[in-house]
C-alpha positions in Angstrom: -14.4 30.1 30.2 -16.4 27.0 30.3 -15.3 23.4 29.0 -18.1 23.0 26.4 -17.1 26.3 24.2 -15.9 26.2 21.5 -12.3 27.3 21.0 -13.3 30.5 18.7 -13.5 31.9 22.5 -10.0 31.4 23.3 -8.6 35.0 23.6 -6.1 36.5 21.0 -6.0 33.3 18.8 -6.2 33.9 15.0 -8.8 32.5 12.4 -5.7 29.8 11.3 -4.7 28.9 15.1 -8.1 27.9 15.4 -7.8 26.0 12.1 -4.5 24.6 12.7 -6.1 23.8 16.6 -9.3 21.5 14.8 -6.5 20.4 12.7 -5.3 18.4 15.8 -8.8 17.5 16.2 -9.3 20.2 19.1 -13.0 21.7 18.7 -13.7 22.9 22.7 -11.7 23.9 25.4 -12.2 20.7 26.7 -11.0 18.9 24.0 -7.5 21.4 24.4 -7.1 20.8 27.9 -7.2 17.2 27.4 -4.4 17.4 24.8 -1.7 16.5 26.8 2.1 16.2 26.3 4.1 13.8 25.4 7.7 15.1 27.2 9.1 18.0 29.5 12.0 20.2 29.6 13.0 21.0 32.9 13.8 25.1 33.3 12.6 25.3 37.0 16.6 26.2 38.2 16.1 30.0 38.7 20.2 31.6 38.7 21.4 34.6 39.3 23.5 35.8 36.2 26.2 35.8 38.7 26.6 32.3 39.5 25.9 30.7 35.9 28.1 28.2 35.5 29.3 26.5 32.0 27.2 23.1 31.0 24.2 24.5 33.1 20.6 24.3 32.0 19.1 27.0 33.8 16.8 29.9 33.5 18.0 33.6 34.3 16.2 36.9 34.7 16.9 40.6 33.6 16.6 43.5 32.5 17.9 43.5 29.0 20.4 46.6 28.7 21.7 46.0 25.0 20.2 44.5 22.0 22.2 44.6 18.3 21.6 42.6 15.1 25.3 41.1 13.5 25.4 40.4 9.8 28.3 37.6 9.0 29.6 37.6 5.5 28.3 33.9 5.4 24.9 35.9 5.5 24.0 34.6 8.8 22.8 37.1 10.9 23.3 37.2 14.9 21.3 39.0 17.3 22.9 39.8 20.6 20.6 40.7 23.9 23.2 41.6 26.8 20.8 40.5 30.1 21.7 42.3 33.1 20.7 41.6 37.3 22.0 42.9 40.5 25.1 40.5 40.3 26.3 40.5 36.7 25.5 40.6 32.5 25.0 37.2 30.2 25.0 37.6 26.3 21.9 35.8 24.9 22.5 34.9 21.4 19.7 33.7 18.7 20.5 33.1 14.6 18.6 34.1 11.8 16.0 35.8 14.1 16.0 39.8 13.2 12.8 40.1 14.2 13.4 39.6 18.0 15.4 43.5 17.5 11.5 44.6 17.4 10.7 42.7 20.0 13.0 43.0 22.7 13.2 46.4 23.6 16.0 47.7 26.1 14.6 48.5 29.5 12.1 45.5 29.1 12.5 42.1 31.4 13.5 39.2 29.6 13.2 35.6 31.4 15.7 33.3 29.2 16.0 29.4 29.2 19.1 27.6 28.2 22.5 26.2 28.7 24.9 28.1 29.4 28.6 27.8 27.6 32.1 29.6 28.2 33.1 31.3 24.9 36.5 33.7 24.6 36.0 33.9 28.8 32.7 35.4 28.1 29.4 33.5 29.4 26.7 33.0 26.9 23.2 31.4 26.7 21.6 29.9 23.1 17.7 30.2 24.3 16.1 27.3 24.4 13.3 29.1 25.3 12.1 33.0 26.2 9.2 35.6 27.1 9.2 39.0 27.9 8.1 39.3 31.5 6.2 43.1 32.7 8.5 42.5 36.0 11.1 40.2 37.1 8.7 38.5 40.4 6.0 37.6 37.0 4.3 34.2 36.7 5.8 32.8 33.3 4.5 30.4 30.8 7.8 29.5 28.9 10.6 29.5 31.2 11.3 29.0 34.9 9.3 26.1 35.2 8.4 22.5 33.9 7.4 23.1 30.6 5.8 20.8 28.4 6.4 19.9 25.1 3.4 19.0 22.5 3.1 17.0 19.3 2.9 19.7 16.5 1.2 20.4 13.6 3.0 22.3 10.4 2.0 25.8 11.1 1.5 25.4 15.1 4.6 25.3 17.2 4.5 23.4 20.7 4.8 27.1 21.8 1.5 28.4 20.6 -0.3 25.1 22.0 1.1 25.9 25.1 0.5 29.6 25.5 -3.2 29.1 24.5 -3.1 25.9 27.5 -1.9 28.2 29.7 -4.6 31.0 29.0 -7.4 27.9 28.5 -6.5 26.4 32.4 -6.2 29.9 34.3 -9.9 31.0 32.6 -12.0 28.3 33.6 -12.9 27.1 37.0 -12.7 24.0 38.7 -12.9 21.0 36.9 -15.5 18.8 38.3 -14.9 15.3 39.7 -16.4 12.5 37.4 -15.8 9.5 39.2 -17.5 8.4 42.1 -15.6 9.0 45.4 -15.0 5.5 46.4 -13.2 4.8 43.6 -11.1 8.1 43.6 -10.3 7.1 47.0 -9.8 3.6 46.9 -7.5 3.5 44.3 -5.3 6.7 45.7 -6.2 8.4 42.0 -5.3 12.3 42.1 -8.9 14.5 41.6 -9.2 15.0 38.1 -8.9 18.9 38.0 -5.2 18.7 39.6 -4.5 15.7 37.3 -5.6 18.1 34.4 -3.5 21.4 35.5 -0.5 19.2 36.9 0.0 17.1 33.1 0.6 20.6 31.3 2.3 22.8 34.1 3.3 20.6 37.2 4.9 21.7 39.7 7.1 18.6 40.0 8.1 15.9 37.9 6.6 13.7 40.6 3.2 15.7 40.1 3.5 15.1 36.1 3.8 11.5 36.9 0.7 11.5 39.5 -1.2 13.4 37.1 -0.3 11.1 33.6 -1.4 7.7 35.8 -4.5 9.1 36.7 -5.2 10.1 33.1 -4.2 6.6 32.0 -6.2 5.4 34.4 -9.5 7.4 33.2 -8.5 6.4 29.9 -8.1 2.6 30.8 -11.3 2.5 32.9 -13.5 4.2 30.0 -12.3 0.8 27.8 -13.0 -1.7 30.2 -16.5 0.1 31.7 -17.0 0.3 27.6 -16.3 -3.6 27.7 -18.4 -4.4 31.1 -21.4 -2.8 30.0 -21.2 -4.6 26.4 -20.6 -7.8 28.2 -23.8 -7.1 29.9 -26.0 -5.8 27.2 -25.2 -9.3 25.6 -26.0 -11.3 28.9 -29.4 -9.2 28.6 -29.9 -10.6 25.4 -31.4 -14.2 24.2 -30.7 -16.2 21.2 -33.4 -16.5 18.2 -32.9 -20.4 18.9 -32.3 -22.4 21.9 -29.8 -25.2 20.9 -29.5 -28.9 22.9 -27.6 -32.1 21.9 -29.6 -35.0 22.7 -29.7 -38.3 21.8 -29.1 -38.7 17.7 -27.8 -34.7 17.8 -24.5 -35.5 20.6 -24.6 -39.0 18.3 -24.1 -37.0 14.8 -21.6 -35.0 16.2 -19.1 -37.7 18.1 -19.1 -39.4 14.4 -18.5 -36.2 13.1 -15.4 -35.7 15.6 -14.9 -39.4 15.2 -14.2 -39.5 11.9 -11.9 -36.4 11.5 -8.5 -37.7 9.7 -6.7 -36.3 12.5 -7.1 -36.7 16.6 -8.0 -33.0 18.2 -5.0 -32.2 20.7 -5.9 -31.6 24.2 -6.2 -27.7 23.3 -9.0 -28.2 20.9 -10.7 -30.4 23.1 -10.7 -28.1 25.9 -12.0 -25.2 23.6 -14.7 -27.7 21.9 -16.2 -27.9 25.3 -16.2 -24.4 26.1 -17.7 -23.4 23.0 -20.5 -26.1 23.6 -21.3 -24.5 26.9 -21.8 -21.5 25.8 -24.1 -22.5 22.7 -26.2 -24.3 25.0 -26.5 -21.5 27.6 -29.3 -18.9 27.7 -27.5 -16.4 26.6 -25.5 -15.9 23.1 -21.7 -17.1 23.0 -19.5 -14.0 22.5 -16.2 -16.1 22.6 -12.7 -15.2 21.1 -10.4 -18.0 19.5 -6.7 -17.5 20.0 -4.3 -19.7 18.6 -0.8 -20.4 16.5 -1.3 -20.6 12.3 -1.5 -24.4 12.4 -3.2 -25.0 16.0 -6.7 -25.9 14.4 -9.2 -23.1 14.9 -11.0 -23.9 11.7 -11.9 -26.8 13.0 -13.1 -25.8 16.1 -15.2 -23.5 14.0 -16.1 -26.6 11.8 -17.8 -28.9 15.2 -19.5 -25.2 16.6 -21.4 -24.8 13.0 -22.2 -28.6 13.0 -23.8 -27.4 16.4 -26.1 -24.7 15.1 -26.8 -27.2 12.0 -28.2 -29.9 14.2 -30.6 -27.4 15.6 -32.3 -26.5 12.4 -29.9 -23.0 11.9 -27.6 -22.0 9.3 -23.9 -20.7 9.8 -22.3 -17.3 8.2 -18.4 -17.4 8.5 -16.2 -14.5 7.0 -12.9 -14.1 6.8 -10.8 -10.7 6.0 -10.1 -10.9 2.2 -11.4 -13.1 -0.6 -8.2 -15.6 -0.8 -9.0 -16.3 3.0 -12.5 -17.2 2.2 -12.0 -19.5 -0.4 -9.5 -21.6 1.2 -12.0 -22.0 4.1 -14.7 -22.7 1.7 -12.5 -25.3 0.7 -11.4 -26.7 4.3 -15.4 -26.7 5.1 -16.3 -28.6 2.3 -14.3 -31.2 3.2 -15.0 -31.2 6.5 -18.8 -31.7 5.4 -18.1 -34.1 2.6 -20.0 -36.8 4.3 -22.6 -35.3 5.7 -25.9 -33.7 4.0 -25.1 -29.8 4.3 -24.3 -27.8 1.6 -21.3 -25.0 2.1 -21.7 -21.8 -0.1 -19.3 -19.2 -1.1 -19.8 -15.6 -1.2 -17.6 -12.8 -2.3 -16.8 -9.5 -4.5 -16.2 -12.1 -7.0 -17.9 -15.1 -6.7 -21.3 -14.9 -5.8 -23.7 -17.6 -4.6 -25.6 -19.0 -7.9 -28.2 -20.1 -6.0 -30.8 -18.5 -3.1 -28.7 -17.9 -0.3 -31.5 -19.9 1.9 -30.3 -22.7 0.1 -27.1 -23.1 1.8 -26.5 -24.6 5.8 -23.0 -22.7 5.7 -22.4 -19.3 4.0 -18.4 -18.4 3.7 -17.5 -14.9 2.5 -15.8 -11.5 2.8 -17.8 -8.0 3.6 -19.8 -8.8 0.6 -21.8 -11.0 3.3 -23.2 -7.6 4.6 -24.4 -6.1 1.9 -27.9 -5.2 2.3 -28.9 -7.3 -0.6 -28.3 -10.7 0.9 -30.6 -12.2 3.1 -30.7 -14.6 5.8 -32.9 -16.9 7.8 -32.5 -19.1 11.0 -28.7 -18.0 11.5 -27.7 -19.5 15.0 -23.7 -18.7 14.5 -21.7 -16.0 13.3 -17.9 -17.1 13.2 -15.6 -14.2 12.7 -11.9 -15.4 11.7 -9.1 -12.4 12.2 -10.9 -10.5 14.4 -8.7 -7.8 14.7 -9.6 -6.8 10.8 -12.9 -5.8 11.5 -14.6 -3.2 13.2 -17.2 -3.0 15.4 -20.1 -1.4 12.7 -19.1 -4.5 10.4 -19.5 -7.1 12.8 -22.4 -5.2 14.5 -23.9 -6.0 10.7 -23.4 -9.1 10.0 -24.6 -10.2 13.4 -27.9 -8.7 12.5 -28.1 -11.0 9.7 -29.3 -13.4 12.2 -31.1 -11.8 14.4 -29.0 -12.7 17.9 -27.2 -15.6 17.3 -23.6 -17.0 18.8 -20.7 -15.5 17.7 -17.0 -17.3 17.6 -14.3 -14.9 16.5 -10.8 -16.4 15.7 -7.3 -14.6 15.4 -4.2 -16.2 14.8 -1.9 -13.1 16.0 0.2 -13.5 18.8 -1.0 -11.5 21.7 -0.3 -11.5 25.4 -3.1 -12.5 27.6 -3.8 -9.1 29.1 -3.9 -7.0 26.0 -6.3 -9.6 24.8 -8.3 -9.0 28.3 -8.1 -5.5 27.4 -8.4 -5.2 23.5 -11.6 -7.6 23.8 -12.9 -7.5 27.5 -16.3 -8.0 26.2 -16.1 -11.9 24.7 -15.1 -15.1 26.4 -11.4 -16.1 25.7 -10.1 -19.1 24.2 -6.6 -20.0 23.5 -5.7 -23.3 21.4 -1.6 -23.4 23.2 -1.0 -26.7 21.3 0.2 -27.9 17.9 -1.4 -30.7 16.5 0.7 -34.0 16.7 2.9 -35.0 13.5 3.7 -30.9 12.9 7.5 -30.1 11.7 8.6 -27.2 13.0 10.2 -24.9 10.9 13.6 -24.3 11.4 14.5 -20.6 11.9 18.1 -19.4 11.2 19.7 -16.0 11.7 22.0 -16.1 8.5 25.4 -13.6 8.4 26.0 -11.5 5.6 28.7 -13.4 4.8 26.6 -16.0 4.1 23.7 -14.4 1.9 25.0 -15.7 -1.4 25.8 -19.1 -0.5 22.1 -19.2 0.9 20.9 -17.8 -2.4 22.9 -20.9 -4.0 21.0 -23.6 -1.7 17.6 -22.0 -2.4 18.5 -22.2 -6.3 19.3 -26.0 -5.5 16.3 -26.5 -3.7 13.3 -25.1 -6.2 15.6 -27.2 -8.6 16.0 -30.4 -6.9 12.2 -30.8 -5.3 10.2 -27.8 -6.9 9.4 -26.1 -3.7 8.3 -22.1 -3.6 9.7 -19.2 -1.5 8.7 -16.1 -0.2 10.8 -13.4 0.3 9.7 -11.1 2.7 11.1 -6.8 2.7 9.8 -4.2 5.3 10.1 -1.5 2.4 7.6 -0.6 -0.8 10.1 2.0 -1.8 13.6 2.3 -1.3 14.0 5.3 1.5 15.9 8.5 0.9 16.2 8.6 5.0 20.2 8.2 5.9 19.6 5.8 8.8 17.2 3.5 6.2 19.3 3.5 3.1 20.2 -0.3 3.7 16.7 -1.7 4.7 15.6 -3.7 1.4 12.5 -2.3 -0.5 10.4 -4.7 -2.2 10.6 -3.2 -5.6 14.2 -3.0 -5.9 14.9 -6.0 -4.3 12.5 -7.5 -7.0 14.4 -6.7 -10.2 17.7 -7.3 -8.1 16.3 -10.7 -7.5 14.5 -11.4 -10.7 17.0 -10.0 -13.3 20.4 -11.3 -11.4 20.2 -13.6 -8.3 17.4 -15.7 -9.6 17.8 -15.2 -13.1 15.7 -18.4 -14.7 13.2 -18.8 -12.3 9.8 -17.3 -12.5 9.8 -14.5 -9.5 6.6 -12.8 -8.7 6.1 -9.4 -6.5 3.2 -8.2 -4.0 3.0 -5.6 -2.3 -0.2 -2.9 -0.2 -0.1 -1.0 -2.7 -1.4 -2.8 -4.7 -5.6 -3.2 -5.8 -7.4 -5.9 -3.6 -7.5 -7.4 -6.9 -4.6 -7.9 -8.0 -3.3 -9.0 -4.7 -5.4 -11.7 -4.9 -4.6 -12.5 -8.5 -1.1 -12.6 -7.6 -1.8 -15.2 -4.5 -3.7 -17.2 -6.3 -1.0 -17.1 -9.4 1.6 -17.9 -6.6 -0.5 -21.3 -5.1 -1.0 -22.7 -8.7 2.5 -22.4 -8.6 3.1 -20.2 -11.5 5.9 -18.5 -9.7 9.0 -20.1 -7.9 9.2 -17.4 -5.7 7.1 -14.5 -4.6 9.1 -11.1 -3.3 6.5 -9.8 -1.1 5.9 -6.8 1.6 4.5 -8.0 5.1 0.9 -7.7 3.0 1.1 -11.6 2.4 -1.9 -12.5 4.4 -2.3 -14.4 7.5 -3.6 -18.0 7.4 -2.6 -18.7 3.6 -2.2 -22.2 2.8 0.3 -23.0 0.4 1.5 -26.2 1.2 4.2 -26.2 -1.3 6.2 -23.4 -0.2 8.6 -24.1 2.2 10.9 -21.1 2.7 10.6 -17.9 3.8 13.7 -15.1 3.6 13.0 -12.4 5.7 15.1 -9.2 4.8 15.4 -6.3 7.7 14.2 -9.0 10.5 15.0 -6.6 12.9 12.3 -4.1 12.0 9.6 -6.5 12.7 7.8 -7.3 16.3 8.5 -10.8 16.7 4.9 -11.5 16.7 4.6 -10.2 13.3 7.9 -12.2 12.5 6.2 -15.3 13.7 3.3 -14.9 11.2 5.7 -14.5 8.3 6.9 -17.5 9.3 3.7 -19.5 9.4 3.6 -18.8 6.0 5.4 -21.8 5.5 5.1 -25.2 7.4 1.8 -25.8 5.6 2.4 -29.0 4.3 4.4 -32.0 5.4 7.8 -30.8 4.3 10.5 -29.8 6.3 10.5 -25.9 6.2 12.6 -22.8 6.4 12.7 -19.5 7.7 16.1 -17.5 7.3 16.1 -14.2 8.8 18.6 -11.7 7.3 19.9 -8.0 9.3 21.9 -5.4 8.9 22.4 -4.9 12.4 24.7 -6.4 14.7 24.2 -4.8 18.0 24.0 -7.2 20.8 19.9 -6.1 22.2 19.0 -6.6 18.3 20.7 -10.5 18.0 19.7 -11.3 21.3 16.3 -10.9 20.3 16.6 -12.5 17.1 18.1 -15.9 18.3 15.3 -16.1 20.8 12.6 -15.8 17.8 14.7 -18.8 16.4 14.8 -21.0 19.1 10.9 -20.4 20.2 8.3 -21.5 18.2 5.2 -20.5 20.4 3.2 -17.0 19.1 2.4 -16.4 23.2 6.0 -16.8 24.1 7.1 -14.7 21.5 4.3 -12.0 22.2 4.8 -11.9 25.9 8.6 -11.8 25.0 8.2 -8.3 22.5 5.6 -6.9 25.1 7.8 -6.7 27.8 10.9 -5.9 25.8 9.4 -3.5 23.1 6.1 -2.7 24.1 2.7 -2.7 22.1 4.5 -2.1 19.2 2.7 -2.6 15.7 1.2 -5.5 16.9 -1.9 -5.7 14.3 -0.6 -3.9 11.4 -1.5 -0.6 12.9 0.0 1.6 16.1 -1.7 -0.1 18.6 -2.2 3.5 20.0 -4.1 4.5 17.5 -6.0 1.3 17.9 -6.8 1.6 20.6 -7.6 5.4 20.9 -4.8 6.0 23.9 -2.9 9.1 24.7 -1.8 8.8 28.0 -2.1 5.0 28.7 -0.1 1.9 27.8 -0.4 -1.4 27.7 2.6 -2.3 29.1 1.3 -0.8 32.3 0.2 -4.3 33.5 -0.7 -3.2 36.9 -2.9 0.3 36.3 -4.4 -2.4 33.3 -5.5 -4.8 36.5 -6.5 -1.9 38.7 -8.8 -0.4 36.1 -10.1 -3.8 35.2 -11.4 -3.9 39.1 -12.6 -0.2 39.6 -15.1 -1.0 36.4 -16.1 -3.8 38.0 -16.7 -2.2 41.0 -18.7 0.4 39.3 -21.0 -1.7 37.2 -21.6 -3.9 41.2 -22.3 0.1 42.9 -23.6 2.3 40.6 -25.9 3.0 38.0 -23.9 4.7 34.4 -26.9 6.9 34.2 -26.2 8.5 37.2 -23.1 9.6 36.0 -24.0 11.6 32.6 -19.7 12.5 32.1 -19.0 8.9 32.3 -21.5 7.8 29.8 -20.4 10.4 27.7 -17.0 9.0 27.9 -18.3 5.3 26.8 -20.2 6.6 24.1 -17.5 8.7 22.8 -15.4 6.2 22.7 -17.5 3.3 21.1 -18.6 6.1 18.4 -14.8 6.2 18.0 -14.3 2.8 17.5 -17.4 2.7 15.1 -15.7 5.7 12.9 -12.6 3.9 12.8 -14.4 0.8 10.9 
């Protein structure tokens, strides 16, 4: 059996195996065999029936001598296989099985996995697992070994997958090395086809573990290759327009700077330069902008447009969703009040009135790539919540402009290397520093016993000094799930709210299930202040400026990464208010506090990222299983040191060898960037 075929040529597999198999998005054999699992259960203790002992997990071998099927008047039915060896019988019990009395025929060997329990002074097994064996010395599949355990799909049990693994790996030969040699070697990497045999039946769990990091490696040193070669393609390129600052342009821009109502912190400084570099290099600026809600990237974004201006070029920005773009439509237009360039805004909604070409700066959403709006002389693309788009979308709008820079900006919390590994392609930035004069908000972890008096003292304070609130629940829905019956859904906890605890006050709800739409019409209801508070699922977007709300409640704060608490949190602290931000749990265990008082007393995204990662791993860092983001199945990106060793072997590929030279390797690249191009 060859890698390339398809899996209609796996032996003895129906019409809906194979469908249930593509299901799982398994086409080839290839693609099977690189389905690996995710756990093991360990059966490789072979016993004698004789020497079972109660509380063992073991496997045992026999010839079956009995087999009867019990009917209970509770209508349970038993079915009883007595196992027999040279040194003694075992009853094998199964429930509600009455087909195995056609299967297991007396005289036949049966290989049984289990463990093994004393009941009436009579040893029995419950089967965790079984097969039917032609003689007792047989090879098995099920039992008697490491067995591995697959995700499943309804309608294909982790026991078919593995059979037809088995069948795949024995049928095909050798699996050909794809790496080069020297890096094999150097980095002590198992060859791929033992790697590949060992994941689904190793003969060790040391050899499992051998075999998953060299999988993880392959998988980490596809990404970062992926990322070299882009990084290289870009250096290759050369921008439409070569930029300078000379004489009135460096003059224009320290007035501009100068007369900012605000002093840039050291941070912004340090990035100002390193974004001027890069737009007067020979090359395009690929850089990435990391920093805290509040830590100025829109201003950074601000002096590198005023950049491309002075040279004669026009700038596109857009941001994630409609609300985002106006309020930097806004911010823009004041930071080019004084100066001669004209800011435009472009979305679903409000479209430019005039010609595009009559605008210096261009904000909008997705509408900015629609194929009926066109652009000349762009020399910067600024990107803000990078994360949110794909690579097709920003692939588009940077052909608006031919090859001009591009700044992309995120304001989520992540730790250095994931960003190194996420985006190993741009330049990275990150603004570590609050601007001078910023409150902090104070975060409190408020007891239950204490929830109603809080409910008093935010009554007091809408009251008292008009503020807003958000209240933030983890839930659309109320769950039916036992262990999730006390997690507050957003719904519920809206007409609690509105109809009895805030009774009076004008209470607004948001939540993703919502139309784009109406989100936004609720947002923008919310910052005209026609609500006094707004009961909301995580879906209230990042960077939203609301100066006028000054407390956030957020219900079930143990459910969220601490990143993704921190960003609820910047909802808040917009304006020059002290602000709020009460976290409320229904847990008490000591991990789950511990972790919460730390998110109170830290007020840095980083910190609390780096915190999470090493605690919690990825996690739901963007919104979305950072596994499925990041297309791994084997990899993680906790693995800081395989992350640092792949990082090096691409290197040390892209100084050696040529990709072309290596067609499996390029096919792995290209797989995976088409992958992260479907996935826009």
């Amino acid at each position: 059996m060859m890698l390339n075929q398809g899996i209609e040529s796996l032996p003895n597999t129906s019409h809906l195996t194979i469908k249930k198999l593509k299901h799982l998005n398994i086409h080839t054999v290839y693609d099977l065999i690189n389905y690996v699992p995710f756990r093991y259960e360990d059966f490789s203790i072979l016993s004698k029936i004789g020497r079972v002992q109660p509380g063992e997990t073991i496997t045992v071998q026999g010839m079956i001598a009995n087999v009867k099927n019990q009917y209970t008047r509770s209508r349970i039915t038993i079915q009883k296989v007595t196992l027999q060896d040279d040194t003694g019988t075992i009853e094998i019990i199964w429930y509600n099985q009455p087909y195995l009395t056609r299967i297991l025929k007396v005289g036949s060997f049966l290989s049984v996995s289990g463990t093994a329990d004393k009941s009436f002074s009579r040893l029995t097994i419950q089967p965790k697992e079984y097969e039917v064996i032609p003689r007792l010395s047989s090879e098995t599949i099920h039992t008697a070994r490491i067995v591995p355990v697959y995700s499943e799909t309804y309608g294909l049990s982790t026991r078919t997958i593995r059979e037809k693994m088995y069948r795949a790996l024995v049928s095909i030969p050798k699996i050909p090395e794809y790496l080069p040699v020297e890096i094999v070697r150097d980095n002590e990497l198992t060859d791929v086809d033992s790697a590949l045999r060992q994941i689904h039946f190793p003969s060790s769990l040391s050899a499992s573990e051998r075999a998953r990091e060299r999988l993880a490696s392959d998988e980490l040193f596809i990404i970062q290759l992926s990322s070299h070669l882009l990084k290289k393609e870009w250096a290759l390129q050369k921008p439409d327009y070569r930029f300078t600052l000379k004489g009135e342009q460096e003059k224009k821009l320290s007035t501009f700077v100068s007369e900012l109502p605000f002093e840039l912190t050291s941070a912004q400084k340090r990035v100002v330069e390193e974004v001027k570099t890069d737009m007067l290099d020979v090359k395009p600026m690929n850089r990435f902008i990391q920093g805290d809600v509040g830590s100025g990237k829109t201003v950074v974004a601000g002096i590198a447009s005023l950049i491309a201006l002075l040279n004669g070029t026009r700038t596109l920005l857009m941001a994630p969703t409609e609300i985002l773009a106006t309020q930097h439509y806004q911010t823009f237009c004041l930071l080019f009040k004084n100066t001669p360039f004209r800011v435009g805004l472009h979305t679903g909604s409000k479209k430019l009135k005039k010609n595009p070409l009559d605008f210096d700066i261009v904000i909008g959403t997705h509408a900015l790539i629609s194929q009926n709006m066109a652009f000349r002389k762009v020399g910067l693309v600024v990107i803000d919540e990078q994360q949110r788009f794909g690579v097709m979308q920003r692939s588009l709008l940077k052909k608006k402009g031919g090859s001009p820079h591009l700044l992309t900006m995120t304001a989520t919390p992540i730790p250095r290397t994931v960003a190194l590994t996420l985006y190993g392609e741009l330049d990275l930035s990150v603004i570590d520093e609050m601007p001078k004069g910023r409150i902090p908000v104070k975060t409190y972890l408020v007891p239950l016993a204490k929830r109603n008096s809080g409910y008093l003292w935010m009554k007091k304070k809408i009251r008292e000094e008009s503020i807003q609130i958000f209240i933030v629940c983890p839930l659309i829905e109320e769950s039916q799930m036992e262990t999730m019956k006390s997690v507050r859904a957003v719904k519920s906890e809206f007409e609690h709210l509105k109809n009895e605890v805030f009774s009076g006050f004008n209470v607004g709800l948001l939540h993703g299930k919502m139309k784009p739409k109406e989100k936004d019409r609720i947002m923008e209801e919310f910052k005209k202040h026609e609500y006094d508070i707004l009961v909301t699922t995580p879906v209230v977007e990042v960077g939203i400026d609301i100066p006028n709300a000054t407390i956030v409640l957020i219900e079930g704060a143990e459910r969220f990464g601490l990143a993704q608490l921190h960003q609820l949190r910047g909802r808040v602290g917009r304006g020059s208010a002290q602000s709020y931000c009460f976290l409320f749990t229904g847990k008490e265990e000591k991990p789950v506090l511990s972790r919460l008082h730390f998110f109170c007393r830290t007020q840095s995204g980083i910190q609390l990222a780096e915190y999470d990662f090493r605690a919690r791993g990825p996690g739901d860092m963007f919104g979305t299983k950072q596994h499925g983001y990041m297309d791994l199945k084997v990899a993680s990106l906790t693995d800081l040191k395989l992350i640092e060793k792949t990082k090096h072997a691409a290197s040390s590929f892209m100084q050696s060898y040529k990709i072309d030279d290596f067609p499996e390797i390029k096919r792995r690249v290209e797989t995976y960037r088409a992958r992260q191009i479907a996935r826009d």
